[in-house]
C-alpha positions in Angstrom: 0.0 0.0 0.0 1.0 3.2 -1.3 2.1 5.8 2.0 0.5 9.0 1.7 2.1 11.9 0.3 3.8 13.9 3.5 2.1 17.2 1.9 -1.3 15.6 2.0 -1.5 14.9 5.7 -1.8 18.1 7.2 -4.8 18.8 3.9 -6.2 15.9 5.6 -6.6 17.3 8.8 -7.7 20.3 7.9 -10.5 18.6 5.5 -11.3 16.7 9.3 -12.1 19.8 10.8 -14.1 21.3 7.8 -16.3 18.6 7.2 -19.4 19.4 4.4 -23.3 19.0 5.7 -23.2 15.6 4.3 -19.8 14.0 5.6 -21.3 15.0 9.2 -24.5 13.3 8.4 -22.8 10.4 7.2 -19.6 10.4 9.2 -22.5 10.2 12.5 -23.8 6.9 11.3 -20.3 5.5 9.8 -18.0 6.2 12.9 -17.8 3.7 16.0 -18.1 0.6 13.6 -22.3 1.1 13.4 -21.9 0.2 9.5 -21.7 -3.9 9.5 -19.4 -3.8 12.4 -16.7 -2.4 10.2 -14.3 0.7 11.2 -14.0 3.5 8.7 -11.3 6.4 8.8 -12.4 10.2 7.5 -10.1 12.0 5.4 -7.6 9.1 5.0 -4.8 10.0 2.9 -3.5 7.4 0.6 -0.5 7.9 -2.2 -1.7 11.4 -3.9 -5.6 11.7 -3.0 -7.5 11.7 0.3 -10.3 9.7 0.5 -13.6 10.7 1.9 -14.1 7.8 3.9 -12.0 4.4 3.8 -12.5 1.1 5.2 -9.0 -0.8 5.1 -10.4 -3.9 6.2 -12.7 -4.4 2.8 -10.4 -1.6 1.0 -13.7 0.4 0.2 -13.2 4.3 -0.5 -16.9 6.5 0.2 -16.8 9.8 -2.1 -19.2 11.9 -1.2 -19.5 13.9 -4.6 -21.2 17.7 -5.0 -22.2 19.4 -7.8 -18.9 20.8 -8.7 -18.1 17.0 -9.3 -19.5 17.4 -12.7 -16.5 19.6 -13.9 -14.1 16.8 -12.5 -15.1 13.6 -14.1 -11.5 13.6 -15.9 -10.1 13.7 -12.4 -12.4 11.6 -10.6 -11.1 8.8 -13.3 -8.0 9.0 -13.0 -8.3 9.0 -9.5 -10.6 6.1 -9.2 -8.6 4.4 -11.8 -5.3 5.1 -9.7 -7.4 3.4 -6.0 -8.6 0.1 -8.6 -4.8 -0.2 -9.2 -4.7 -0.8 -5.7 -7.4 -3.0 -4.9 -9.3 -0.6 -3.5 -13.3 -0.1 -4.5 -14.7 2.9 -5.0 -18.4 4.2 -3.7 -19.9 7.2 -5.1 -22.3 8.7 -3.5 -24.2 12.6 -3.9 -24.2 14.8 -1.2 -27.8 15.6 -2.2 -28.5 11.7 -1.3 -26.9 11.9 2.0 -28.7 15.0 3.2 -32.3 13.7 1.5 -32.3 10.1 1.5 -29.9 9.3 4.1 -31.7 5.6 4.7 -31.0 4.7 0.9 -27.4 6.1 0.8 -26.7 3.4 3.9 -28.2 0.7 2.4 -25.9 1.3 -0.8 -23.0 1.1 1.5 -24.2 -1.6 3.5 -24.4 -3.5 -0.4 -20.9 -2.4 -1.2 -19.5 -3.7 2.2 -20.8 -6.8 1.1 -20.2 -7.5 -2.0 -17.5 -9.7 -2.6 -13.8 -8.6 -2.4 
């Protein structure tokens, strides 16, 4: 596993303590391993990118995606492409989804957590 990029850590923590409306909605239901019993990290750097929220047990990546998303699909990827070389899954979810159908955004992660590896 790639280690983070030393420049990216202290972005990481900074992301931490600015959290959007919908990583506080979802990071409240995600944290103390409520989600199939599984632990996820917030802001995890890993190689060049931080990661919304990442489970290294199933090496599942949650991106919670605004609108200025769609401008960034190039990114988003190369990005994505970049975690798959890795092993690592990626989720996408909308904000929109989180803040209005918070119920349904779960139940796509619970599916992800269990899909198979």
């Amino acid at each position: 596993m790639p280690k983070p990029y030393k420049k990216k850590i202290p972005q990481a923590k900074e992301l931490r303590n600015t959290p959007t409306p919908a990583e506080v909605i979802l990071w409240e239901r995600l944290r103390r391993k409520a989600v199939n019993g599984l632990k996820f990290r917030r802001q995890h750097p890993f190689g060049p990118f931080i990661l919304d929220f990442y489970c290294p047990s199933i090496k599942l990546a949650i991106e919670l995606d605004g609108l200025g998303h769609k401008a960034k699909e190039a990114y988003d990827a190369r990005r994505d492409s970049y975690l798959e070389s890795h092993g690592i899954r990626v989720l996408r979810l909308w904000n929109a989804d989180v803040e209005r159908n918070l119920v349904g955004a779960l139940e796509e992660i619970r599916k992800a957590c269990s899909a198979p590896l």
